[in-house]
C-alpha positions in Angstrom: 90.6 116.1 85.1 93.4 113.7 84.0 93.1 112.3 80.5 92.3 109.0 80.0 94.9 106.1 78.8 95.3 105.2 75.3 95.7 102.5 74.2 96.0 98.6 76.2 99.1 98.7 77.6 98.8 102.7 78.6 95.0 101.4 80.6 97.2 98.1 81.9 100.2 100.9 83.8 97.4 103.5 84.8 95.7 100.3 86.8 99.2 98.8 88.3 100.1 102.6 89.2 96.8 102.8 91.0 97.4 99.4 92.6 100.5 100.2 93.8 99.6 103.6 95.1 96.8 102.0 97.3 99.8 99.5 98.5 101.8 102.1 99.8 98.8 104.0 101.1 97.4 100.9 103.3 101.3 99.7 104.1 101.3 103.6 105.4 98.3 103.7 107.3 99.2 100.9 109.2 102.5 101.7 110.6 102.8 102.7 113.9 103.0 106.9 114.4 103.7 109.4 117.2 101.6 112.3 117.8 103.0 115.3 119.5 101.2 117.5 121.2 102.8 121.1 121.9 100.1 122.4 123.7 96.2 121.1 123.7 94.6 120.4 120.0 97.8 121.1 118.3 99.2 117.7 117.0 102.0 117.0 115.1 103.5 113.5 114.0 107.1 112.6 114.6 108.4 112.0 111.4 109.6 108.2 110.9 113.1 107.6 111.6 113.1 111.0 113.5 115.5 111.0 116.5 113.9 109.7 119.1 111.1 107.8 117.3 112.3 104.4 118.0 112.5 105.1 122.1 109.5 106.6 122.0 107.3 104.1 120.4 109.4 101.1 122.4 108.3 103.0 125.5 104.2 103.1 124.4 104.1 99.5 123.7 105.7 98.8 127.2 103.1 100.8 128.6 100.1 99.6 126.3 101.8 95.9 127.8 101.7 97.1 131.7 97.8 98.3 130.9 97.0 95.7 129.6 98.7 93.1 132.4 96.4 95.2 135.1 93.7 94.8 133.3 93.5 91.0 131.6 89.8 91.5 130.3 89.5 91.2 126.6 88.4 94.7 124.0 85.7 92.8 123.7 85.0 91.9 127.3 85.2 95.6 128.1 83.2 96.5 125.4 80.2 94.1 126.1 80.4 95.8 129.9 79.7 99.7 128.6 77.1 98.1 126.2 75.3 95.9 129.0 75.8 99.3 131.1 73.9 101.6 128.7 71.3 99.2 128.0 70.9 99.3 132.1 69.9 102.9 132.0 67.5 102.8 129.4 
């Protein structure tokens, strides 16, 4: 278990360090990332700035753009279909 900070100024660093850690954590989490998939259930992420990782993810969004240009209905559209769906074969 980690000691606690002494001491004010020691308490006032251990909560900016946390702050900042949950920063980068969240700032992480939210960037975009490339699975690989070498054969079935074996993932790996493309590291960012890998070669390749800028083509790759330009290529996604142009097809995430062409899905969703067949398809104009909202998320939530869609979702209120399945649900409407389900509640049809109860």
């Amino acid at each position: 278990m980690k000691d606690q900070p002494k001491g004010a100024m020691a308490r006032a660093t251990a909560m900016a360090e946390g702050a900042a850690t949950a920063m980068r954590r969240r700032q992480r989490d939210r960037e975009p990332r490339v699975l690989l998939y070498r054969k079935p259930g074996d993932p790996r992420v493309l590291a960012p700035g890998a070669k390749g990782q800028d083509r790759v993810l330009e290529v996604a969004e142009k097809m995430v753009a062409l899905a969703d240009e067949a398809d104009p209905q909202t998320r939530r559209q869609r979702r209120a279909q399945r649900s409407a769906a389900r509640e049809g074969d109860a």
